[in-house]
C-alpha positions in Angstrom: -10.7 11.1 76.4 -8.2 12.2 73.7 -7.7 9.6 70.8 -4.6 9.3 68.7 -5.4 11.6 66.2 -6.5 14.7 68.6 -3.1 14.3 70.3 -0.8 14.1 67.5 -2.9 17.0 66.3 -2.1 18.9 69.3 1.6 17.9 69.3 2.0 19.7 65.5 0.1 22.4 66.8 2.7 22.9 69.7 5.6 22.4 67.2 4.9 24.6 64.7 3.5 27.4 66.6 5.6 30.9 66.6 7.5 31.5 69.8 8.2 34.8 71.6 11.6 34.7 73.3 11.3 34.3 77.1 12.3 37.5 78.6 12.6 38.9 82.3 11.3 42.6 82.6 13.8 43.3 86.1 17.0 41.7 84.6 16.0 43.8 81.3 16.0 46.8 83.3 19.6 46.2 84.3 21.8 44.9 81.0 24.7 46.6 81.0 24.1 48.2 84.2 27.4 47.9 86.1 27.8 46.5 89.8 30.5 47.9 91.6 32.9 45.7 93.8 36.0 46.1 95.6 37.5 49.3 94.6 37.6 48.9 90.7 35.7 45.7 89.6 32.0 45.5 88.7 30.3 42.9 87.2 27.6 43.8 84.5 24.9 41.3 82.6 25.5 41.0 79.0 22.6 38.8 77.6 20.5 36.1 79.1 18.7 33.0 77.5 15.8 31.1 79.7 13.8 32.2 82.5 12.2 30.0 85.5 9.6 29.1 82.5 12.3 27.7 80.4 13.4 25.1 83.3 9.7 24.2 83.9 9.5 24.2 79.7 12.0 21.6 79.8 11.4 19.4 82.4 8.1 18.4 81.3 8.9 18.0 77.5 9.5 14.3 78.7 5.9 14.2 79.7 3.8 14.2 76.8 1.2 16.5 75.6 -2.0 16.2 78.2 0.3 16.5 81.0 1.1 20.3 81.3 -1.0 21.0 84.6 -0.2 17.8 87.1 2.3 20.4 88.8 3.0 24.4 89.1 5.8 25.8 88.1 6.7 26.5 91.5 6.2 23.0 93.2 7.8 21.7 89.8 11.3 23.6 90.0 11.3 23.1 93.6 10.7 19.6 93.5 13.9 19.6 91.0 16.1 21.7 92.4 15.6 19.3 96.0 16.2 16.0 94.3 19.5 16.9 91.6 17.3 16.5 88.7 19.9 18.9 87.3 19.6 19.0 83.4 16.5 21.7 83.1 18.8 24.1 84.9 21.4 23.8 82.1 18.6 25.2 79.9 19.3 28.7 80.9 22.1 31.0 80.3 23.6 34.3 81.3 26.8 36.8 79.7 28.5 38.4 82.4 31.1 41.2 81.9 33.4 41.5 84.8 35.9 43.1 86.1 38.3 41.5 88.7 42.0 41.6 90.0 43.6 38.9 88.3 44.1 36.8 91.8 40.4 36.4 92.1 40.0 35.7 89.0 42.6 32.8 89.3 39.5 31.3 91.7 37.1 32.2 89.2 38.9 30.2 86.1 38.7 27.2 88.3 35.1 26.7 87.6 35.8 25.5 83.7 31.7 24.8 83.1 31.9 28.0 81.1 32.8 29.8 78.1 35.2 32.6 78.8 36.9 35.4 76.6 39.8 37.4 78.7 40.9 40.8 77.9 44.6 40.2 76.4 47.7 42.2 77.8 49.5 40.5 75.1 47.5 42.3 72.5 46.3 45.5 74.5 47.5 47.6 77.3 47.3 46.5 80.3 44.7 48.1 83.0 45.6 51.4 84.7 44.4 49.9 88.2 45.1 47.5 91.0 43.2 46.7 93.8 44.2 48.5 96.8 43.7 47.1 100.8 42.6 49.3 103.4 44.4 49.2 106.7 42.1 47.8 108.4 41.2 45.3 105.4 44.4 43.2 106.1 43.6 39.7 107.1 45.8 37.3 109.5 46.3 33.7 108.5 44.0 31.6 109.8 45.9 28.8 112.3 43.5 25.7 112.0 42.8 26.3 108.3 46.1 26.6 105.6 44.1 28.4 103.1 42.0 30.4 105.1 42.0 33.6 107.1 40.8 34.7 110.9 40.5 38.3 112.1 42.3 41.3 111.1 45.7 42.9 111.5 45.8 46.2 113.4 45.3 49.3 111.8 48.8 50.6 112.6 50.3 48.0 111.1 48.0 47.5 108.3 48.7 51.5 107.5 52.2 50.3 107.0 51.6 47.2 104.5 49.0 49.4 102.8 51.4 52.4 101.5 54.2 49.6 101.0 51.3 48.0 98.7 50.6 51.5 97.0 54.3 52.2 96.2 54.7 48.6 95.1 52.1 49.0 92.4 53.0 52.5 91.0 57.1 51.2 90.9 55.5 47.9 89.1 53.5 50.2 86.6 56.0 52.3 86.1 58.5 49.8 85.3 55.7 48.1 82.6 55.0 51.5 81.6 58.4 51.9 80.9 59.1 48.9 78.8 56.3 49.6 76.7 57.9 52.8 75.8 61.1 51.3 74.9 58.9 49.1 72.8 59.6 45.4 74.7 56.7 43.1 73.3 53.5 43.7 75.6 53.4 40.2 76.4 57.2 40.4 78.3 56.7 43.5 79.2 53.4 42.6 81.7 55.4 40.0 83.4 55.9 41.8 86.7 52.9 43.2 86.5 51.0 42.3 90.4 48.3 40.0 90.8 46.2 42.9 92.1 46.1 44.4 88.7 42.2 44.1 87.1 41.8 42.2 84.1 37.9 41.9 82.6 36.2 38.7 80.6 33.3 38.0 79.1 32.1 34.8 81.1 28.8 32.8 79.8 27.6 30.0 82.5 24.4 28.2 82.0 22.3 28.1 85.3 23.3 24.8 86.6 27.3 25.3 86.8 26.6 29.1 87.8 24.8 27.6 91.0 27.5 25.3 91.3 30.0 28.3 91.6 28.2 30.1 93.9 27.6 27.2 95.9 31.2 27.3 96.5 31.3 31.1 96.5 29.4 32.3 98.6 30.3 29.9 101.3 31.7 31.5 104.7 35.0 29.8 103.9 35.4 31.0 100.4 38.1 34.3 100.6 36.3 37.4 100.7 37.0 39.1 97.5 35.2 36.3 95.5 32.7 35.8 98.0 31.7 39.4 97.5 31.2 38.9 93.5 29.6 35.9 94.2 26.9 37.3 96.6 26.1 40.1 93.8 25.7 37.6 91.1 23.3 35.8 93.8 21.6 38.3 95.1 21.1 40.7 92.6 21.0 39.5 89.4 20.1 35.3 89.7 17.7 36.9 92.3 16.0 39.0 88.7 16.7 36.2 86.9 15.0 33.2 87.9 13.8 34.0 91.3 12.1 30.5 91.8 15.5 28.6 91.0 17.2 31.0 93.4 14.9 30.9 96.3 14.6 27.2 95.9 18.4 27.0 95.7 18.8 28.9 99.1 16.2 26.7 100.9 18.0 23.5 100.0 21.4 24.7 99.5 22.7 27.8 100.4 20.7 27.8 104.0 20.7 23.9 104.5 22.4 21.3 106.6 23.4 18.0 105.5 24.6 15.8 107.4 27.4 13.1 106.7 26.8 9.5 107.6 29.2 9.9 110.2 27.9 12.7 111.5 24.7 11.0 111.2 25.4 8.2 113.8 26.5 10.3 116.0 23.5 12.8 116.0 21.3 9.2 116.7 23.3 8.7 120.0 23.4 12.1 121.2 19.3 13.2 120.1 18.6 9.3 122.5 20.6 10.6 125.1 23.7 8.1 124.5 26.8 10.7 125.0 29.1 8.0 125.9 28.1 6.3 123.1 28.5 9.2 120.8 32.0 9.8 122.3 33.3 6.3 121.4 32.0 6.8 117.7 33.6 10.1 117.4 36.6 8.1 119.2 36.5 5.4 116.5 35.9 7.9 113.3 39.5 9.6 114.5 37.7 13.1 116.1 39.1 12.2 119.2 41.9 10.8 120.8 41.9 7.4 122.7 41.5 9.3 125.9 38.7 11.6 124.9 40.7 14.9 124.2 40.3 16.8 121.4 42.9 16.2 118.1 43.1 18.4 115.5 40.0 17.0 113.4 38.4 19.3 110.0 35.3 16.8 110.1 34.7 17.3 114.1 35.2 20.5 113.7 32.5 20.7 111.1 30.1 18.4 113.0 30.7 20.7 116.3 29.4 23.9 114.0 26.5 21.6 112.6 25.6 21.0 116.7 25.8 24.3 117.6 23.6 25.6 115.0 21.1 23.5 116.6 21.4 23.9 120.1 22.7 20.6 121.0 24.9 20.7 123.1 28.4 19.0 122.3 29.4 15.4 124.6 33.0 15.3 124.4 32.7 19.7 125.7 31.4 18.7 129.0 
């Protein structure tokens, strides 16, 4: 047993000690190393503070000297990640530099949990590039989701809306180009400038809002082009990072169910072999009409994809 004076020995001992900075030998090996997406964007890591250790580090200064071994690191970040203990993830922080047409990057601004520095076409020329489509990249709007897309145009016709797109963005830059030269101020001169055109930022996230935004990101439903910078940042550099954190935030997360209390009852009447029962819930939570047929319904749409994943089959189908 430890008395007073061996503890508060320790604790100046732990305080006062030297500390190396917490580094990560993989995600060393690629600062500044540029990941290509799209045609033109990349997204490159700048600097990083905090490693797995560092959310371990802080979750258990709360604890007390004497108490370092009760869990493993592993079990520990896990155990956080599962039950929102949210705060030790904020200890960590990474400096990306991307690259990114400027409508994505309308997305990525959304998520203001960050420091951000934006390259300045008021102050500097503005990119020579724009992102181009393929023609068979051209997506149709989705009918039973407004901001969403389903399928792809034909390659005929997307041949078609792709050269309109590539004369569109030389007459734009020329036009820009042009008003530069007759020296209009840079920052009227970009105004027709196309929302394909790239634009770059420094963008510093600390690990909790970062898996907040690729939460949301990654997601099936999250338009492609962000989706695809998300799942580099994912799985290619978080992965480096703190691969703990990330695995444990695909287990519980990423690859995870959850089920909404709605959903909930109704899962309880079908898995006890109640369908009728589960009908007049679904009936009585509006994803169904009075007579049983299907109405136009986001949440029974969502609990239909929740069934499906698990082989149940759906009541009101049969």
């Amino acid at each position: 047993m430890h008395n007073s004076t061996d503890l508060n020995a320790e604790h100046v001992k732990q305080v006062t000690q030297k500390l190396n900075r917490l580094c990560v030998e993989e995600l060393d090996e690629i600062l500044g190393v540029p990941f290509k997406v799209l045609d033109d964007g990349f997204i490159r890591v700048i600097d990083y503070m905090g490693t797995d250790e560092s959310i371990v580090q802080a979750a258990r200064v709360s604890y007390g000297a004497g108490t370092k071994k009760i869990h493993e690191d592993k079990g520990l970040i896990r155990y956080l990640m599962r039950h929102y203990h949210t705060t030790p993830f904020e200890m960590c922080e990474i400096k990306l530099h991307v690259r990114v047409p400027m409508d994505t990057w309308r997305q990525w601004i959304r998520h203001r949990m960050a420091n951000v520095n934006e390259y300045s076409t008021r102050y500097s020329i503005a990119i020579d590039n724009a992102q181009s489509t393929n023609p068979g990249e051209w997506r149709l709007q989705s009918t039973g989701n407004r901001q969403g897309s389903a399928g792809y145009m034909d390659e005929k016709t997307g041949s078609y809306f792709s050269q309109k797109e590539k004369d569109f963005q030389k007459l734009a830059r020329e036009i820009y180009e042009e008003r530069i030269a007759k020296g209009i101020a840079r920052e009227q001169a970009r105004k027709d400038l196309p929302l394909a055109t790239y634009t770059e930022a420094y963008w510093k996230v600390d690990l909790h809002n970062l898996l907040n935004f690729l939460r949301l990101r990654m997601d099936e439903h999250a338009q492609e082009e962000i989706r695809m910078y998300a799942n580099i940042i994912g799985n290619e550099i978080l992965a480096k990072w703190c691969p703990i954190a990330w695995q444990a935030f695909k287990d519980y997360h990423i690859n995870a169910t959850s089920f909404t209390h709605l959903e909930y009852q109704i899962m309880q009447e079908i898995l006890t072999g109640n369908n009728d029962k589960a009908i007049e819930l679904a009936k009585s939570f509006g994803f169904l009409k009075e007579d049983g047929s299907l109405k136009q319904s986001r949440e029974r749409t969502e609990l239909e994809e929740k069934l499906k994943k698990l082989s149940i089959k759906i009541p009101w189908e049969s």
